[in-house]
C-alpha positions, 0 to 999 in steps of 0.5 A: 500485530495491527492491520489497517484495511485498505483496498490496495490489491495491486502489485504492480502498484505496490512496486511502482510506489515503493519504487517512487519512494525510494523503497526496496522493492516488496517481495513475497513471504511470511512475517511474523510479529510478536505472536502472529504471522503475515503472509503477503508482500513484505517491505522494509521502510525506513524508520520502522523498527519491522518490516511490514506485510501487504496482503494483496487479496484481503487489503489488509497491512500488517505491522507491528505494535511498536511502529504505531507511533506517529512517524512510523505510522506516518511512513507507512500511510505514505507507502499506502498513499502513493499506492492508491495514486499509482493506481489511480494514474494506471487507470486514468491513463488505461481510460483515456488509451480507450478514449473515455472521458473521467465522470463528471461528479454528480451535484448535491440538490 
């Protein structure tokens, strides 16, 4: 089983991604790939041959070795991607509901 680290801990994020791509929604439960076992939020995406899992405490996604070919690796960076931008507007649209102003960036001397 590969993971990749990510600092996806939201499940209203994961949901609202899955949702924006057409994927059925995560739900609960273990996975177990070859010889080791998951535990978070379990997707099914389109074109990879396993589901794979979301623990949303550590950031880790699980998924099996045979889906680490570049389509399929593809895919799931795309559920990834689109998690950070749901949360991204959630937080950005929390900050201007309290009148907050984004940060400027600070610039390089």
């Amino acid at each position: 089983m590969l993971r990749v680290v990510t600092s996806v801990r939201d499940r209203a994020a994961l949901e609202a991604a899955c949702r924006e791509l057409d994927v059925n929604p995560p739900r609960q439960g273990r996975l177990r790939l070859d010889n080791d076992e998951a535990c978070g939020f379990v997707v099914r995406l389109p074109g990879l041959r396993y589901p794979v899992a979301f623990d949303l405490r550590s950031g880790f996604v699980a998924y099996h070795r045979l889906d680490n070919a570049f389509e399929p690796y593809a895919r799931l960076t795309r559920l990834i991607h689109a998690c950070y931008a749901v949360h991204a507007r959630r937080l950005r649209s929390r900050d201007s509901a309290k009148g907050r102003r984004p940060a400027k960036a600070k610039q390089a001397v």
